[in-house]
N, CA, C and O atoms as a printed pandas DataFrame, in Angstrom:
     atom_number atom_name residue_name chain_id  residue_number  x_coord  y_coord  z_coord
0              1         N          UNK        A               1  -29.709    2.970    8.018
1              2        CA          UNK        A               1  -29.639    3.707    6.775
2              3         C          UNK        A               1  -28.871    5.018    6.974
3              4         O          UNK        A               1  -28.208    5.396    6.007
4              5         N          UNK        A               2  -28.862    5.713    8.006
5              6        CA          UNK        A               2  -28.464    6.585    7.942
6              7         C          UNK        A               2  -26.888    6.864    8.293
7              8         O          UNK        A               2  -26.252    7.889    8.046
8              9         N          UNK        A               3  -26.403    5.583    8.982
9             10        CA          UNK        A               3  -25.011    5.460    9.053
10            11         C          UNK        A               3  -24.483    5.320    7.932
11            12         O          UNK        A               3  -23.672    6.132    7.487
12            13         N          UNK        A               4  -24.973    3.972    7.135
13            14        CA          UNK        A               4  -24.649    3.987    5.754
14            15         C          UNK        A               4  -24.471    5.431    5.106
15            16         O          UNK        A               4  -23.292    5.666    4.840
16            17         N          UNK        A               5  -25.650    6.788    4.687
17            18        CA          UNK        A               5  -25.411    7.490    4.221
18            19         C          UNK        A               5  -24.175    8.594    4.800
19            20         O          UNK        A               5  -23.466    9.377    4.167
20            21         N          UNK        A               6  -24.250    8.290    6.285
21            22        CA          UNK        A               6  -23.068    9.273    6.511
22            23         C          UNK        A               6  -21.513    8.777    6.350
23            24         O          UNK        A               6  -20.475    9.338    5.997
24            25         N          UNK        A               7  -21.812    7.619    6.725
25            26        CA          UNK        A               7  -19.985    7.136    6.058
26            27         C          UNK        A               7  -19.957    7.130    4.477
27            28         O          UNK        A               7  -18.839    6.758    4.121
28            29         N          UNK        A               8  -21.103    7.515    2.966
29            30        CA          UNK        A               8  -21.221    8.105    2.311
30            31         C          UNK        A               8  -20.393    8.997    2.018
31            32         O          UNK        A               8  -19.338    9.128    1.396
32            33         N          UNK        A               9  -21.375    9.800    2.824
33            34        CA          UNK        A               9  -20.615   11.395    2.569
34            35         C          UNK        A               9  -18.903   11.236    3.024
35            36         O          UNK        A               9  -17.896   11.328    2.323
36            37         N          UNK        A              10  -19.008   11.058    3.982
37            38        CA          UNK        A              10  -17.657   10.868    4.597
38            39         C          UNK        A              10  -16.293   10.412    3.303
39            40         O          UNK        A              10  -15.221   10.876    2.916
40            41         N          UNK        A              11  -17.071    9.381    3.053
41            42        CA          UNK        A              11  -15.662    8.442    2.289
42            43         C          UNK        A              11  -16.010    9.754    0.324
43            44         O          UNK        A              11  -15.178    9.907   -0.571
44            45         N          UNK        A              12  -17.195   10.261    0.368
45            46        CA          UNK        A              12  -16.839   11.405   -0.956
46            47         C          UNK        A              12  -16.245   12.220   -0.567
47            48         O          UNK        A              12  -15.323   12.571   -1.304
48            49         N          UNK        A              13  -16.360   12.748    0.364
49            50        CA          UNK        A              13  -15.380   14.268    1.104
50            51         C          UNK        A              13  -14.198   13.984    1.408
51            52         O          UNK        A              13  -13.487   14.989    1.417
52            53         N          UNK        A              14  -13.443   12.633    1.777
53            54        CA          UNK        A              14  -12.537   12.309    2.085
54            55         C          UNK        A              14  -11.381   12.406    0.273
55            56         O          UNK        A              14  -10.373   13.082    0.067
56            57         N          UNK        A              15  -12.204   11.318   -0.795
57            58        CA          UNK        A              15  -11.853   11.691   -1.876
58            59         C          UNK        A              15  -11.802   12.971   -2.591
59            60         O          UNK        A              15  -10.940   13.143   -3.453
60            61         N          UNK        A              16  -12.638   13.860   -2.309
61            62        CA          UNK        A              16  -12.728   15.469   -2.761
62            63         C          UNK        A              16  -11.255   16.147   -2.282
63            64         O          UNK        A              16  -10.410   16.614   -3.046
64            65         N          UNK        A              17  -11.189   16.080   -0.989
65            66        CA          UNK        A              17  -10.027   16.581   -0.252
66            67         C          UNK        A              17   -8.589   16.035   -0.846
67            68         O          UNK        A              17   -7.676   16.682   -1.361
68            69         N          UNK        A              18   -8.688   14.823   -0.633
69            70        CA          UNK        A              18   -7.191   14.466   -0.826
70            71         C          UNK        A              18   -7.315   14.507   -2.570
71            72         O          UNK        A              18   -6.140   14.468   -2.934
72            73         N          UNK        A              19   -8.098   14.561   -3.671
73            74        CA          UNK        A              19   -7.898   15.202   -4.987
74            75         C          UNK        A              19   -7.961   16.598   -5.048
75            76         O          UNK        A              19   -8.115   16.855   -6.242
76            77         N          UNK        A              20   -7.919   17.791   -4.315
77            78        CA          UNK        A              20   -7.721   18.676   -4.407
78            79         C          UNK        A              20   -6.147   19.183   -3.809
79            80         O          UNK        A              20   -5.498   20.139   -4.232
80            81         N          UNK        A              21   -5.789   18.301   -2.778
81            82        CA          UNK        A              21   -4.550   18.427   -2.602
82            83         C          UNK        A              21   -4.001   17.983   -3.700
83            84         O          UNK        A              21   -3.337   18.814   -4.319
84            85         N          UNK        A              22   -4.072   16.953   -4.123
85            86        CA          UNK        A              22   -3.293   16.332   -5.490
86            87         C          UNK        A              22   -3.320   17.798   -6.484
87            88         O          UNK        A              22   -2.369   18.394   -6.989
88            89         N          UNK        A              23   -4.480   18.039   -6.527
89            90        CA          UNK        A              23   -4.305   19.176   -7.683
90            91         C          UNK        A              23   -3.803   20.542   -7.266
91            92         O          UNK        A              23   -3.922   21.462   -8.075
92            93         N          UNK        A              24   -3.395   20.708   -6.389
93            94        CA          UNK        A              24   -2.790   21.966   -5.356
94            95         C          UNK        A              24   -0.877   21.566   -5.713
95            96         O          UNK        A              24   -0.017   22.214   -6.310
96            97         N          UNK        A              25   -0.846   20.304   -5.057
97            98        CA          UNK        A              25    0.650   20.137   -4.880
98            99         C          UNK        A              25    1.247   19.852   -6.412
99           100         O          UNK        A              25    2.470   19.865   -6.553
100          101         N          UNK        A              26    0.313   19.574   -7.654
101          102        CA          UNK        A              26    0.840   19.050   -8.886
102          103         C          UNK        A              26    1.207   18.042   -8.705
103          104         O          UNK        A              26    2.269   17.831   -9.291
104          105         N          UNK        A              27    0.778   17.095   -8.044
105          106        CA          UNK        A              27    0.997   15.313   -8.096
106          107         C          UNK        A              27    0.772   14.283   -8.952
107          108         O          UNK        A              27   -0.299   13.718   -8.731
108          109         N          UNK        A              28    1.414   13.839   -9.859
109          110        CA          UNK        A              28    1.288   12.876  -10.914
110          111         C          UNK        A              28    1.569   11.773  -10.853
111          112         O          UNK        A              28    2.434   11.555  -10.005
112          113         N          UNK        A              29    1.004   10.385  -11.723
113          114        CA          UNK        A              29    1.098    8.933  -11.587
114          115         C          UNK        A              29    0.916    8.717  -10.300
115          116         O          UNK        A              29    0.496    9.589   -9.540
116          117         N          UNK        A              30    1.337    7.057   -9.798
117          118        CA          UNK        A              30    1.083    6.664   -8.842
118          119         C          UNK        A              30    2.043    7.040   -7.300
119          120         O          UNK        A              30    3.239    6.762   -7.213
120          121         N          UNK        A              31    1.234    7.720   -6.152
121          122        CA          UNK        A              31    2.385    7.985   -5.252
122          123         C          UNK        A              31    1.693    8.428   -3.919
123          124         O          UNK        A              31    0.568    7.984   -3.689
124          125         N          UNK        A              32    2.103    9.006   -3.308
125          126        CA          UNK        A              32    1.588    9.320   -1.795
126          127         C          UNK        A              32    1.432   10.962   -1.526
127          128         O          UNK        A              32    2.238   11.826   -1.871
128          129         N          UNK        A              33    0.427   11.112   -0.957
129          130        CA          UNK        A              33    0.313   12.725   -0.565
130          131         C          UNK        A              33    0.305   12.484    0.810
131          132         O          UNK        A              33    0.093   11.385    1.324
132          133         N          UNK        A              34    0.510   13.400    1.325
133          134        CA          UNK        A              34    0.705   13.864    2.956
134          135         C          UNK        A              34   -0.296   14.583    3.250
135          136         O          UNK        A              34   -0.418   15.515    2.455
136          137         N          UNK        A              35   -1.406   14.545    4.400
137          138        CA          UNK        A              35   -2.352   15.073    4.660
138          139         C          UNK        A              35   -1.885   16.246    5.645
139          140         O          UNK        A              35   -0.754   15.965    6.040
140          141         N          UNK        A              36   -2.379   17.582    6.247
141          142        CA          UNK        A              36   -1.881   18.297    7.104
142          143         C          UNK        A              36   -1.743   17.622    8.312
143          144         O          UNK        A              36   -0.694   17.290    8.864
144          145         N          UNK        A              37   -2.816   17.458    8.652
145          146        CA          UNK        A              37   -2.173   16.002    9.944
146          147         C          UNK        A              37   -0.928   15.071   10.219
147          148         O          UNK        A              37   -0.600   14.619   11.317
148          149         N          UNK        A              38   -0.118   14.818    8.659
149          150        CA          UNK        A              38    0.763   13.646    8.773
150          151         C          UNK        A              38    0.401   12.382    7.981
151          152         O          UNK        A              38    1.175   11.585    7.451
152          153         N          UNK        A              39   -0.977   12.367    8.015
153          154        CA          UNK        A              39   -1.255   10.501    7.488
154          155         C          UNK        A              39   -0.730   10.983    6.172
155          156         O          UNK        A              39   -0.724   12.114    5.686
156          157         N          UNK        A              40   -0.300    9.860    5.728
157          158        CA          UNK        A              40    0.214    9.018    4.042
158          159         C          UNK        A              40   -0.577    8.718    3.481
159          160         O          UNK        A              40   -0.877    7.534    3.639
160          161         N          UNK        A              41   -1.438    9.531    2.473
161          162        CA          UNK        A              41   -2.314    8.618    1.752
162          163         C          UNK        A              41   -1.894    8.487   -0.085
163          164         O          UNK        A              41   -1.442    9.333   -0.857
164          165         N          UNK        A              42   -2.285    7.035   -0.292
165          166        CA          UNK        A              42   -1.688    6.551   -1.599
166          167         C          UNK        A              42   -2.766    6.530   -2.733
167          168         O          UNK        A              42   -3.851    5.948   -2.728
168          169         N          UNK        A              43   -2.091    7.457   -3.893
169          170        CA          UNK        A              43   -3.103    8.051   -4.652
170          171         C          UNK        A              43   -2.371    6.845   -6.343
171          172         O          UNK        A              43   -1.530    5.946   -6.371
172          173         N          UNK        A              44   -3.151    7.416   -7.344
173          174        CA          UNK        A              44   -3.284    6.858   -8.641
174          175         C          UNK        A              44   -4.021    7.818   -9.221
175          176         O          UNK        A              44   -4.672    8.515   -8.443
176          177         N          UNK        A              45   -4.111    8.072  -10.472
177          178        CA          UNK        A              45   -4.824    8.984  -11.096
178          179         C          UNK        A              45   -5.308   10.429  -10.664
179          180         O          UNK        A              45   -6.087   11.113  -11.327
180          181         N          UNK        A              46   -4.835   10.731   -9.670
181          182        CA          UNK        A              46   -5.482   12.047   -8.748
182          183         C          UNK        A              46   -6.356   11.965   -7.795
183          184         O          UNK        A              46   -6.915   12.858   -7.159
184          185         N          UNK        A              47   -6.471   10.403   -7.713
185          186        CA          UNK        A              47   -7.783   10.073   -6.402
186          187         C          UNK        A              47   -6.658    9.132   -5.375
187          188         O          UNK        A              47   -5.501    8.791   -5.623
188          189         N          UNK        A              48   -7.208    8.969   -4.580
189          190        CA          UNK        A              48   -7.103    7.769   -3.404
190          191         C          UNK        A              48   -7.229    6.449   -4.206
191          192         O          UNK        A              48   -8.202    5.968   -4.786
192          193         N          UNK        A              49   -5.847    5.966   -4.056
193          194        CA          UNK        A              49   -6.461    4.027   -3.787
194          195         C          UNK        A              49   -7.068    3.523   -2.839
195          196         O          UNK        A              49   -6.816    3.603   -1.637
196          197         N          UNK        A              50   -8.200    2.785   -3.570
197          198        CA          UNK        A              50   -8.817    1.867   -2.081
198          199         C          UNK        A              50   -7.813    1.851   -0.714
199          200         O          UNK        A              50   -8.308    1.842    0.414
200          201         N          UNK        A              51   -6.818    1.849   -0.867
201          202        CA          UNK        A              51   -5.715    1.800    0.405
202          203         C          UNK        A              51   -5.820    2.860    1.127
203          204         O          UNK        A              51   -6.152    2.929    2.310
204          205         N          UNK        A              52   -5.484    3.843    0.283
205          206        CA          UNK        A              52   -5.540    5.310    0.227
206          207         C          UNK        A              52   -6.766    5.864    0.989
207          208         O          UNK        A              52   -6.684    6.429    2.079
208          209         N          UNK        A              53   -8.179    5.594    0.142
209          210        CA          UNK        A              53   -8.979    5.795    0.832
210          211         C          UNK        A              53   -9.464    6.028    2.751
211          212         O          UNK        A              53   -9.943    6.898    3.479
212          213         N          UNK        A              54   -8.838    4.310    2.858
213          214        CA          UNK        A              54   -8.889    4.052    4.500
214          215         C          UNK        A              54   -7.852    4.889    4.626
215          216         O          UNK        A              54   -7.946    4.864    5.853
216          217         N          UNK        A              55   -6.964    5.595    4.451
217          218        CA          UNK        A              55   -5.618    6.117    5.222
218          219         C          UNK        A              55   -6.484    7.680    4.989
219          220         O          UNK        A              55   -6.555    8.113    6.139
220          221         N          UNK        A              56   -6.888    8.293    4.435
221          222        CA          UNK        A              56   -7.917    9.332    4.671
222          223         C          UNK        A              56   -8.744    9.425    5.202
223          224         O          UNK        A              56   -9.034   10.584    5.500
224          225         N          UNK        A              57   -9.662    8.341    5.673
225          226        CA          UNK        A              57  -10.428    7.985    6.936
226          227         C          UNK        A              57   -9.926    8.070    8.194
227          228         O          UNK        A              57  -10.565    8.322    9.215
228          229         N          UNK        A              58   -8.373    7.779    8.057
229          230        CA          UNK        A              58   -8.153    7.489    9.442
230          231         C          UNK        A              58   -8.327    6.130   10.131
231          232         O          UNK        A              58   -8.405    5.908   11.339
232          233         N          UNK        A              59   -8.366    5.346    9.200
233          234        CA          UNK        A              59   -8.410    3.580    9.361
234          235         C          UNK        A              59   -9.859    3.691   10.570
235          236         O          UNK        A              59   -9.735    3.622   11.793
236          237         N          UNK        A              60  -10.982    3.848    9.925
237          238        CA          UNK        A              60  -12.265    3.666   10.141
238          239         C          UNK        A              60  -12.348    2.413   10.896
239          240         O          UNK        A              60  -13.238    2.199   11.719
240          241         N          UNK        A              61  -11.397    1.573   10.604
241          242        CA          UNK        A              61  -11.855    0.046   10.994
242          243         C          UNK        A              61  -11.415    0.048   12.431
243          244         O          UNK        A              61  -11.837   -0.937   13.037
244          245         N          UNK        A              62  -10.623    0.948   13.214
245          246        CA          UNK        A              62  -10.203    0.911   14.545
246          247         C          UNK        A              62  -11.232    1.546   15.328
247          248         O          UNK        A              62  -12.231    2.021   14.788
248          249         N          UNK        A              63  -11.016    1.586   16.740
249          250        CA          UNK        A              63  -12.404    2.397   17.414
250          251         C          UNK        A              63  -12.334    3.659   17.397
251          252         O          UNK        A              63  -11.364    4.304   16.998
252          253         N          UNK        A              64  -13.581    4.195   17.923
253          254        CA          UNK        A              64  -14.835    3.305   18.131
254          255         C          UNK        A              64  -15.669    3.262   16.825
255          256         O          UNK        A              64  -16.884    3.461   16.810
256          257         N          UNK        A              65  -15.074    3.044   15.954
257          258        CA          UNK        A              65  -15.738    2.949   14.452
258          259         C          UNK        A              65  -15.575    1.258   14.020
259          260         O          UNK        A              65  -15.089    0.921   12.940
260          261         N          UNK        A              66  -16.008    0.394   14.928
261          262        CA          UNK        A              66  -15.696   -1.106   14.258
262          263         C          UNK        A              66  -17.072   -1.222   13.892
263          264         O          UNK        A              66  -17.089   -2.357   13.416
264          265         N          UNK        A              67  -18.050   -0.851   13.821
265          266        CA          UNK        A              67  -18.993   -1.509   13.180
266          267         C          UNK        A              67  -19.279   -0.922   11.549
267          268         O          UNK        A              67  -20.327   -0.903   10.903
268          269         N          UNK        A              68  -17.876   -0.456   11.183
269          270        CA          UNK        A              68  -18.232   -0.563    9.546
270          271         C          UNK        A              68  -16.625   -1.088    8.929
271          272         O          UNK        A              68  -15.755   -0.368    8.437
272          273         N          UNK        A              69  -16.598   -2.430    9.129
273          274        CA          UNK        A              69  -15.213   -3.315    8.822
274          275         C          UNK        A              69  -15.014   -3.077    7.228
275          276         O          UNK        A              69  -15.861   -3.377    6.386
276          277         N          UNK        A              70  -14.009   -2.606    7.012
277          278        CA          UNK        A              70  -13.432   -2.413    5.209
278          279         C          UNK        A              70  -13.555   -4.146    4.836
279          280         O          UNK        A              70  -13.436   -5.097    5.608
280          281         N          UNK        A              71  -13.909   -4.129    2.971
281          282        CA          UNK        A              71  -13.286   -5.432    2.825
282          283         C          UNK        A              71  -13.230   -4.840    1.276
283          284         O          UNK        A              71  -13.685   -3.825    0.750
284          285         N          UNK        A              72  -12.569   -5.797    0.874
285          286        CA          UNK        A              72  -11.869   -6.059   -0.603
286          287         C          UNK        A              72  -11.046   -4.420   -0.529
287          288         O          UNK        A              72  -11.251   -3.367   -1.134
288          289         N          UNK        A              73  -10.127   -4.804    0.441
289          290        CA          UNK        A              73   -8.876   -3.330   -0.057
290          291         C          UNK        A              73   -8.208   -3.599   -0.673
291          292         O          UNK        A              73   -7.651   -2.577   -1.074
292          293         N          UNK        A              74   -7.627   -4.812   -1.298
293          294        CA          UNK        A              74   -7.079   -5.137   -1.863
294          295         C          UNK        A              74   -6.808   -4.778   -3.641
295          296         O          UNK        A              74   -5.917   -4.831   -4.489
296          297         N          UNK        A              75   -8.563   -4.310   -3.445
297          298        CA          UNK        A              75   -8.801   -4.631   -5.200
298          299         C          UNK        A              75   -8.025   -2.990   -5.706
299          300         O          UNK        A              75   -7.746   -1.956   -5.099
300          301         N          UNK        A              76   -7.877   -3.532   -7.328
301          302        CA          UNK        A              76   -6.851   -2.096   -7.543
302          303         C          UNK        A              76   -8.159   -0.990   -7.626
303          304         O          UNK        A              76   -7.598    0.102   -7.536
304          305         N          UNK        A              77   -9.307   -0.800   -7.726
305          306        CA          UNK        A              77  -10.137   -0.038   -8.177
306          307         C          UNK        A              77  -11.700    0.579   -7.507
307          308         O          UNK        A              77  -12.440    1.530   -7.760
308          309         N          UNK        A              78  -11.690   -0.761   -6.358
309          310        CA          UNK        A              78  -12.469   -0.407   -5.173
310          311         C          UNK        A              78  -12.286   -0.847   -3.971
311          312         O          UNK        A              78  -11.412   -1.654   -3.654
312          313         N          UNK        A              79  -13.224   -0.267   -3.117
313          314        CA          UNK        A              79  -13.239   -0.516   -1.461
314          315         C          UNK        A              79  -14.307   -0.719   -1.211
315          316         O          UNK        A              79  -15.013    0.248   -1.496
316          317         N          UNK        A              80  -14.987   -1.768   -0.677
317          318        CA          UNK        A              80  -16.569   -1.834   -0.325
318          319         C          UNK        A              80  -16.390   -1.962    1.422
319          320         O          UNK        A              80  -15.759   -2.820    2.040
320          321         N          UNK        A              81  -17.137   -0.854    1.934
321          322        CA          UNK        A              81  -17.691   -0.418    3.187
322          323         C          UNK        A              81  -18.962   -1.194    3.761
323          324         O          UNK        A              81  -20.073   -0.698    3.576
324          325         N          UNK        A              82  -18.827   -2.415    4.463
325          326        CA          UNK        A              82  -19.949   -3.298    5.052
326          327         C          UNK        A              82  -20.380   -2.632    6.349
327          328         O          UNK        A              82  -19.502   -2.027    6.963
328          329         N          UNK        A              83  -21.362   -2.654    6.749
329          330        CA          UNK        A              83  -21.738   -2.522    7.954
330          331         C          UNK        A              83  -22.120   -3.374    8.639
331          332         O          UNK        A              83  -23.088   -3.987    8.187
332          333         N          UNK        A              84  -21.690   -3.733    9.736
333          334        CA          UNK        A              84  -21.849   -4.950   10.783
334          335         C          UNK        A              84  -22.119   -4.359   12.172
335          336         O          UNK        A              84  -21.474   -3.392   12.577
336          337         N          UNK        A              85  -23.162   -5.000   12.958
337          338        CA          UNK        A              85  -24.178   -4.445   14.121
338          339         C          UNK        A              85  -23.163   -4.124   14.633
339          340         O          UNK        A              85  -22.121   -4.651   14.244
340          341         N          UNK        A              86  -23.140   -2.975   15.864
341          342        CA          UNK        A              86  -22.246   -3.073   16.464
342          343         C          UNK        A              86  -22.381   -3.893   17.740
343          344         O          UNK        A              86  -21.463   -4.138   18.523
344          345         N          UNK        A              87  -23.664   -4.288   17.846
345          346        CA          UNK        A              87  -23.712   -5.651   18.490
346          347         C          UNK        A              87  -23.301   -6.915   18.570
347          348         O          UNK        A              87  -23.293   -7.757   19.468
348          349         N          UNK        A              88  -22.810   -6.872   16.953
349          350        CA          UNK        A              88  -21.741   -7.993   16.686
350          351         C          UNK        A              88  -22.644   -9.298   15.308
351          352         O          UNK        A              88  -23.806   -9.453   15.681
352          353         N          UNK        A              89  -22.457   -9.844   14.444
353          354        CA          UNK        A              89  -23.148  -10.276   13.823
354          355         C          UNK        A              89  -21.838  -10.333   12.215
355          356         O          UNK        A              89  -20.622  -10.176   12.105
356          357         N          UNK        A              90  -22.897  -10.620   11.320
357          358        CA          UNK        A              90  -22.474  -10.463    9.967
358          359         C          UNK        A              90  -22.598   -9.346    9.098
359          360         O          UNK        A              90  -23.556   -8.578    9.187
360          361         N          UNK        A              91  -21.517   -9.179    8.104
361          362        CA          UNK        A              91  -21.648   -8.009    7.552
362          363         C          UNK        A              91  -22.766   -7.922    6.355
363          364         O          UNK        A              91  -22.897   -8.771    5.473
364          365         N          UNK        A              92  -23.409   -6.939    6.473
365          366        CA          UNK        A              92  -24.748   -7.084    6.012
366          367         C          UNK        A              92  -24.504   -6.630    4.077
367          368         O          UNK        A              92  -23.915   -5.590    3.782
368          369         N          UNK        A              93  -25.009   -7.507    3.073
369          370        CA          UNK        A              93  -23.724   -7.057    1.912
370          371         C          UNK        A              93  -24.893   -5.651    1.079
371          372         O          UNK        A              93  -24.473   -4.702    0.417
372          373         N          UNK        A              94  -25.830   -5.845    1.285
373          374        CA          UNK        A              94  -27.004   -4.545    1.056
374          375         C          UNK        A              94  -26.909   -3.381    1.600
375          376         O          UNK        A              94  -27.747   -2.523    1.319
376          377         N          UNK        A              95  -25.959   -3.138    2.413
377          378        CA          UNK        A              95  -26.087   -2.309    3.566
378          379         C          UNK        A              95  -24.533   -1.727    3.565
379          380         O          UNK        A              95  -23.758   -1.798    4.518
380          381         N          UNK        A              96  -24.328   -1.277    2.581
381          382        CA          UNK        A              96  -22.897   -0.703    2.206
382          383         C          UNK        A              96  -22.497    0.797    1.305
383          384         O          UNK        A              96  -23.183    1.602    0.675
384          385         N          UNK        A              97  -21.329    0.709    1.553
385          386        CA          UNK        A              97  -20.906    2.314    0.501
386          387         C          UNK        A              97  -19.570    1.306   -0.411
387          388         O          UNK        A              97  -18.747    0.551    0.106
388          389         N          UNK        A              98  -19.699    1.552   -1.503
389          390        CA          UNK        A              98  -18.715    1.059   -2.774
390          391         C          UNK        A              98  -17.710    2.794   -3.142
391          392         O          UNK        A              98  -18.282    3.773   -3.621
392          393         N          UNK        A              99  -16.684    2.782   -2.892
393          394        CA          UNK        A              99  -15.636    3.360   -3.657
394          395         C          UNK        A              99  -15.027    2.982   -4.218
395          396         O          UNK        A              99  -14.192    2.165   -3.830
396          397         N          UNK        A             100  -15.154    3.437   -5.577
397          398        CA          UNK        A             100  -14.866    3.162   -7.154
398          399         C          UNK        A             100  -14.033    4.034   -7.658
399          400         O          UNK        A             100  -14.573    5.136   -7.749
400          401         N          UNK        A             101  -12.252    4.007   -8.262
401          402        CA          UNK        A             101  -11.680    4.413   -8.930
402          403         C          UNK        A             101  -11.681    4.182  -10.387
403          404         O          UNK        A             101  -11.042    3.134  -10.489
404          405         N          UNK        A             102  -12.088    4.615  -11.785
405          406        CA          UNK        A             102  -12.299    4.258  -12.532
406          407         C          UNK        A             102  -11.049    4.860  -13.439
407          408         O          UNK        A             102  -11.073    6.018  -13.856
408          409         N          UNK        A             103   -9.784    3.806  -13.739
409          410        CA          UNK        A             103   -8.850    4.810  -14.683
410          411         C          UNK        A             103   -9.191    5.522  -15.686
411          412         O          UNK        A             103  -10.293    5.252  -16.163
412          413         N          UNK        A             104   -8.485    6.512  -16.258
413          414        CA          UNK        A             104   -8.712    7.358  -17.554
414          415         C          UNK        A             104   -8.322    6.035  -18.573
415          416         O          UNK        A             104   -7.637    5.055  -18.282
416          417         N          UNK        A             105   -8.893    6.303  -19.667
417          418        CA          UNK        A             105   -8.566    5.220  -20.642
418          419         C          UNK        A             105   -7.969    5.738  -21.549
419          420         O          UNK        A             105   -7.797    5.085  -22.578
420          421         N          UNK        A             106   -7.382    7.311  -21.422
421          422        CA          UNK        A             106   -6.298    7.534  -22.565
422          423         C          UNK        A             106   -5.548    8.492  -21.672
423          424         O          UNK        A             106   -5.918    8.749  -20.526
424          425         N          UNK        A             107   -4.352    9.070  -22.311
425          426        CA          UNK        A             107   -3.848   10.595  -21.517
426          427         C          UNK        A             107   -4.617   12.032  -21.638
427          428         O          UNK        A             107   -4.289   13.091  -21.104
428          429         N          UNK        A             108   -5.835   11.745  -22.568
429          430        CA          UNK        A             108   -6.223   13.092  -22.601
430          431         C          UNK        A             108   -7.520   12.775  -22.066
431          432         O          UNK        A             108   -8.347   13.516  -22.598
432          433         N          UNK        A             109   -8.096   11.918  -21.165
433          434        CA          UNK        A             109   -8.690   11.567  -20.165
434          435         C          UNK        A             109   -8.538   11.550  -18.643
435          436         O          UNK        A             109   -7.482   11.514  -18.011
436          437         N          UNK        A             110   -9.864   11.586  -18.144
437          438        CA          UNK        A             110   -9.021   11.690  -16.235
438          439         C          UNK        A             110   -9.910   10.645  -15.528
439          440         O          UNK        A             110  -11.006   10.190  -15.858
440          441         N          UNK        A             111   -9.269   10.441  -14.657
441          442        CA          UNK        A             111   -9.997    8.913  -13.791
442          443         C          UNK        A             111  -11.530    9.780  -13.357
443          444         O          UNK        A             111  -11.737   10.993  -13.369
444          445         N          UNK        A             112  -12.368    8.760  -13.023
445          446        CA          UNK        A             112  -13.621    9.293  -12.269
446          447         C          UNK        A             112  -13.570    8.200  -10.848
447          448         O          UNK        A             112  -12.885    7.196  -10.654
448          449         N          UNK        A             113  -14.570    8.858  -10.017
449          450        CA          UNK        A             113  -14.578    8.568   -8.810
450          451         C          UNK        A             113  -16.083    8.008   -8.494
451          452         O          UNK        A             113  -16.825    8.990   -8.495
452          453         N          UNK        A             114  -16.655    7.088   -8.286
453          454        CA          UNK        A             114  -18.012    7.235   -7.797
454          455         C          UNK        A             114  -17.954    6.173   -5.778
455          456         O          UNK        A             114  -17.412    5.255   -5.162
456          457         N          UNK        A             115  -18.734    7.021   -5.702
457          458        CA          UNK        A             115  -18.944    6.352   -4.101
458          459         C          UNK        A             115  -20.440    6.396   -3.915
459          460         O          UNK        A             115  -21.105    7.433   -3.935
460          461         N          UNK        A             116  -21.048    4.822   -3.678
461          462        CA          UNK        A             116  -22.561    5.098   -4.078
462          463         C          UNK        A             116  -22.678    4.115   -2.890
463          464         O          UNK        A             116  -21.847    3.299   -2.490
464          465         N          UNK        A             117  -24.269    4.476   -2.293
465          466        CA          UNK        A             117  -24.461    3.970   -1.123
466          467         C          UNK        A             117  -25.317    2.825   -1.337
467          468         O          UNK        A             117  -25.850    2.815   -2.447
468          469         N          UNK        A             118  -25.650    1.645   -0.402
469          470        CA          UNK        A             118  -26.307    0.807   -0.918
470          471         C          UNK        A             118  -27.677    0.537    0.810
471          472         O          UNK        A             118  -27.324    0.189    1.937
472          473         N          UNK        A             119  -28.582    0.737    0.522
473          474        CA          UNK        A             119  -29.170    0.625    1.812
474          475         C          UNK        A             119  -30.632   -0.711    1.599
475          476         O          UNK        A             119  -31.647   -0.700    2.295
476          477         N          UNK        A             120  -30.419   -1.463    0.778
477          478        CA          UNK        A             120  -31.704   -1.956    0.595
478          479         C          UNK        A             120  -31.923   -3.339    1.731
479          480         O          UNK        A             120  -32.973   -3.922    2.001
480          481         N          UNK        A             121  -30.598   -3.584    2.230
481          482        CA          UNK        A             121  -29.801   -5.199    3.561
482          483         C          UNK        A             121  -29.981   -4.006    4.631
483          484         O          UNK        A             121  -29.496   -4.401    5.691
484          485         N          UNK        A             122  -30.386   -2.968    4.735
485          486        CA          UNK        A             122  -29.762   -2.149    6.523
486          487         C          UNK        A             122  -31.119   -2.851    6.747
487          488         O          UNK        A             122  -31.639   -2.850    7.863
């Protein structure tokens, strides 16, 4: 449970940051911000794409962070964060963090962000 909640926090602070750069540099529609480090991360609405996300992590999925494997990066609107033993096993689907891009549904609207933890499978 408590890994779950800290890759939580992690993956909201990660979105906080790279939308405050967005709102620092004046970045609009879909495109890429540059972190001070160098990484590329690929934004939409003023947040991270699921893509995006992992590239603000720092691709979490490499070591020694393999026991929380990304899946569905694909999707345009989330990233679900599984946790798998690091003993080795299946990814447990109760036992996760969901990052959620939600578009604005007009121009005088703004996307929302939710990243909610799921601990009821740890």
């Amino acid at each position: 449970v408590s890994v779950v909640n800290g890759l939580n926090g992690s993956v909201a602070e990660a979105a906080a940051m790279v939308h405050a750069l967005v709102e620092v540099d004046d970045v609009t529609g879909a495109t890429t911000v540059t972190l001070p480090d160098g990484t590329t991360v690929a934004v939409n609405y003023g947040y991270p794409t699921p893509a995006g996300i992992i590239s603000a992590l720092h691709d979490a999925t490499s070591s020694p962070s393999q026991s929380f494997p990304f899946t569905d990066v694909t999707a345009t609107t989330t990233a679900t964060f599984e946790y798998t033993s690091p003993n080795g096993g299946t990814a447990n689907t109760g036992c996760e963090v969901v990052y959620t891009v939600t578009p604005p549904t007009s121009p005088a609207t703004v996307a929302t962000v939710s990243v909610l933890p799921t601990t009821s499978g740890c």
